[in-house]
C-alpha positions in Angstrom: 15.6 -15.0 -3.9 13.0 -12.8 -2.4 10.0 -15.7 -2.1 11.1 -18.2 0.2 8.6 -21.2 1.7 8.1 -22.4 5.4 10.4 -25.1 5.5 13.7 -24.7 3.2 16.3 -28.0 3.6 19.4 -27.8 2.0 21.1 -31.1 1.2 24.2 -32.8 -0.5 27.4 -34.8 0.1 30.2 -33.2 2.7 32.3 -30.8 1.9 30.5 -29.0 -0.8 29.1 -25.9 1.3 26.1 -27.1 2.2 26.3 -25.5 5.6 27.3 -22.0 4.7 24.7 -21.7 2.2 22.2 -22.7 4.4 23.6 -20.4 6.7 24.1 -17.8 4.0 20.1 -18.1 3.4 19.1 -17.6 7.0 21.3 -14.5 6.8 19.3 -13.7 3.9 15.7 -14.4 5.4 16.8 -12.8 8.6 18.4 -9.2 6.4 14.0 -9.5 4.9 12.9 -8.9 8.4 11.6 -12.9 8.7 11.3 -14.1 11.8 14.1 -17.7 11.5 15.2 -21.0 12.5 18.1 -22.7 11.4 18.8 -25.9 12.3 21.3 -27.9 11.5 21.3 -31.8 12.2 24.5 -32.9 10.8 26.7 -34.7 13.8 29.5 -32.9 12.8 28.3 -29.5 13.6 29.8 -28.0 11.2 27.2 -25.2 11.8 28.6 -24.4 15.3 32.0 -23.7 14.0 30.8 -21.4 11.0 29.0 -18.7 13.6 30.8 -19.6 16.6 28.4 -20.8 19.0 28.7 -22.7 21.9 27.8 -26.7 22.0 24.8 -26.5 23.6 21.2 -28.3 22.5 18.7 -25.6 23.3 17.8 -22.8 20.9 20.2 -19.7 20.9 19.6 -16.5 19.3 22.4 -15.3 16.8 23.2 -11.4 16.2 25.8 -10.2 13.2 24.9 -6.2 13.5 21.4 -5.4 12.5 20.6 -9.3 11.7 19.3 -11.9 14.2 17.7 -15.3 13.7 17.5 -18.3 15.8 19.5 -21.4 15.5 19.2 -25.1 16.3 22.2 -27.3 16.9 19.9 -30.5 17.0 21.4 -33.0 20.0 19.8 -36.3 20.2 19.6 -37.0 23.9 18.7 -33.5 24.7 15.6 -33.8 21.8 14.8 -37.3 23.4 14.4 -36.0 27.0 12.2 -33.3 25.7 10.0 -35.8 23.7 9.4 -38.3 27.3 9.7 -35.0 29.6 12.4 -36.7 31.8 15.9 -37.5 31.8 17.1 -40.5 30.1 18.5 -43.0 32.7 19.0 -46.4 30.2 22.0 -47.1 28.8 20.6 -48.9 25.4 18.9 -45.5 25.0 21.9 -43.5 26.0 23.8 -45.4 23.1 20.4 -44.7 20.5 20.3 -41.2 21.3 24.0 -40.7 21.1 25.5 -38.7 17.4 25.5 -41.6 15.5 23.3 -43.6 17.4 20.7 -44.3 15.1 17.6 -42.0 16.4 19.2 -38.9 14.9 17.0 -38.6 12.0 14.0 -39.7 13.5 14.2 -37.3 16.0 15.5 -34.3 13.2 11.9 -34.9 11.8 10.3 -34.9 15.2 12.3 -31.6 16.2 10.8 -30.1 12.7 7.5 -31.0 13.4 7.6 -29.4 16.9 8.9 -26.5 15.7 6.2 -26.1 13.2 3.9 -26.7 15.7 5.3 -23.9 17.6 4.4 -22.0 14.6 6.6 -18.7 15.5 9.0 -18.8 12.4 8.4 -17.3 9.0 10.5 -19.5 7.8 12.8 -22.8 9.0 16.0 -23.4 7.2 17.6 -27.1 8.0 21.1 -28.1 7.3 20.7 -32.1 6.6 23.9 -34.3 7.5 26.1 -35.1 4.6 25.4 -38.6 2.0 23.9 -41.7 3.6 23.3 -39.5 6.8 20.6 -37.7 4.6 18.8 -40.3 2.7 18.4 -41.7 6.2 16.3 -38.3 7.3 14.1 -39.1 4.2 13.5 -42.1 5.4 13.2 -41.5 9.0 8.8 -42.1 8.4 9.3 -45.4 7.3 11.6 -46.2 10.0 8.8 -45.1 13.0 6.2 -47.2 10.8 8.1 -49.7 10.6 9.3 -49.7 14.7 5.5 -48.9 16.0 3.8 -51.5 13.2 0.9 -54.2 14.5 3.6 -57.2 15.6 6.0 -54.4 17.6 3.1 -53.3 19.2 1.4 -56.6 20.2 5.2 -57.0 21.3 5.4 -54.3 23.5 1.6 -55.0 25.0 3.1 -58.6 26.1 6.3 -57.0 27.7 4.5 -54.5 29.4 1.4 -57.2 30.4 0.4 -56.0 34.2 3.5 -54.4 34.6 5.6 -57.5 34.6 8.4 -57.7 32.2 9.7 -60.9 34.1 6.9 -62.8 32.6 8.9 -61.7 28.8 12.2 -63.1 29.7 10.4 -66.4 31.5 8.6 -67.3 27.8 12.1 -66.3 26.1 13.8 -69.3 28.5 11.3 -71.3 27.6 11.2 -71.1 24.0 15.3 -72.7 24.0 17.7 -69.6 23.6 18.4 -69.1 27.1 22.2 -70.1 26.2 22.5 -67.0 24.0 20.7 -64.7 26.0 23.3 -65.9 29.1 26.3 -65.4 25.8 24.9 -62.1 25.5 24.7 -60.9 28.9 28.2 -62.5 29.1 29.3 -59.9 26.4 27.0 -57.0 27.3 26.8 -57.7 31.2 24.7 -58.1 33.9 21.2 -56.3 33.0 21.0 -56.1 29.7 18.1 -57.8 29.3 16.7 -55.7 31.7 17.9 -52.2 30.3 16.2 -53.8 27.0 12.5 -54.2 28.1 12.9 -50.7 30.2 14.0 -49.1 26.9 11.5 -50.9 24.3 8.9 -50.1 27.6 9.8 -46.0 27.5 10.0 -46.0 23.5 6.3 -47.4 23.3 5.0 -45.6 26.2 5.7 -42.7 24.0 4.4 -44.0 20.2 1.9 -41.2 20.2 4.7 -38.4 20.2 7.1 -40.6 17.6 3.8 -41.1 15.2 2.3 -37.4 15.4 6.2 -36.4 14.2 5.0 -38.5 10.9 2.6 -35.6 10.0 5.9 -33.4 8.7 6.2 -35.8 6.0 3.3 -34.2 4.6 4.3 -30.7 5.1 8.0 -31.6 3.4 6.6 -33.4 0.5 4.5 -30.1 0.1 6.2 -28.1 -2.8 3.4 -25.1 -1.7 5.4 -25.6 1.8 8.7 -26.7 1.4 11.7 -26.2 -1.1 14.5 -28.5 -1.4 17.8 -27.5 -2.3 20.7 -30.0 -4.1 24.2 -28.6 -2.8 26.8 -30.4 -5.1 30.0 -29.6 -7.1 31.4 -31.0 -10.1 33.4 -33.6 -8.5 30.5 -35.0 -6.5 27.8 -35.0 -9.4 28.0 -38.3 -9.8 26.9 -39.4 -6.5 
């Protein structure tokens, strides 16, 4: 295919060749002179294997003779500490920001939307994670509405009231589950409670950053934009 749009996501269940089509087509852009991103955001990293790159989380520029583009093996914590501009020191985040952590998609679509921002690329080409892992990257806006909605953030306001989380935890003992909070840090040990309002404290103090990412929806929803491609096989059409 000769026209080609800004954004191109290839999608599917595993093991159908989602990953080396993706990478075929960044091959392809790259042979038409277009300036490329690939970026893959499947934990796997099946992408690292096919072109034989090094784990790393920055971008890397790939050569094959006469064809170069630029790739993107997304890591969570590395696209976190980006986002806040410091290192992340929590261990709840640590755990969030890990593979299969839970931020992955949320910050694939926030990756997307910087690198589109950048606005350096002719075109970006993403590899999506396999199944469930990609209906979660569709619905990676809702999830951010849904975290930064009017109760979180009145939430987050009291937490963070004068600085003094310790205020929080007194009006939790005083509402009658102090024994579960005590069974939790029991389980979880000492300072959980603690790593929790530091974590919920650094997530909010960046809401601006994880609510500007929602503006890719737009761009991906955007047929004059984007282009979506289904990567199946016989044996998966069902799903």
């Amino acid at each position: 295919m000769k026209d080609f749009k800004k954004i191109e996501i290839f999608c599917g269940t595993g093991g159908v060749g989602k990953t080396t089509i993706s990478a075929s087509r960044a091959f392809s852009l790259a042979a038409d002179n277009k300036k490329v991103l690939l970026i893959t955001i499947d934990p796997a990293k099946r992408l690292r294997q096919l072109l034989n790159l090094k784990d790393q989380s920055e971008i890397v520029e790939f050569k094959s003779e006469e064809i170069s583009f630029d790739v993107l093996l997304l890591d969570c914590k590395s696209s976190f500490e980006k986002i806040l501009g410091s290192k992340v020191d929590n261990k709840i985040l640590e755990n969030l920001t890990s593979s299969r952590g839970g931020l992955n998609e949320i910050l694939a679509v926030l990756e997307i939307q910087t690198q589109i921002n950048r606005n350096i690329y002719d075109a970006i080409v993403v590899d999506t994670a396999p199944g469930k892992n990609f209906l979660d990257f569709l619905n990676s806006s809702k999830k951010i509405n849904r975290f930064f909605n009017k109760t979180f953030a009145e939430a987050f306001n009291y937490i963070t009231n004068q600085n003094k989380p310790g205020r929080f935890f007194n009006r939790i003992i005083s509402t009658g589950i102090e024994k579960f909070l005590s069974y939790l840090e029991s389980v979880t040990g000492q300072g959980f409670i603690n790593d929790f309002l530091e974590a919920i404290s650094i997530l909010y103090g960046n809401r601006e950053k994880f609510i500007d990412g929602l503006s890719v929806e737009k761009t991906l929803n955007d047929p004059a934009h984007s282009r979506w491609y289904l990567v199946t096989s016989a044996e998966h059409m069902k799903e």
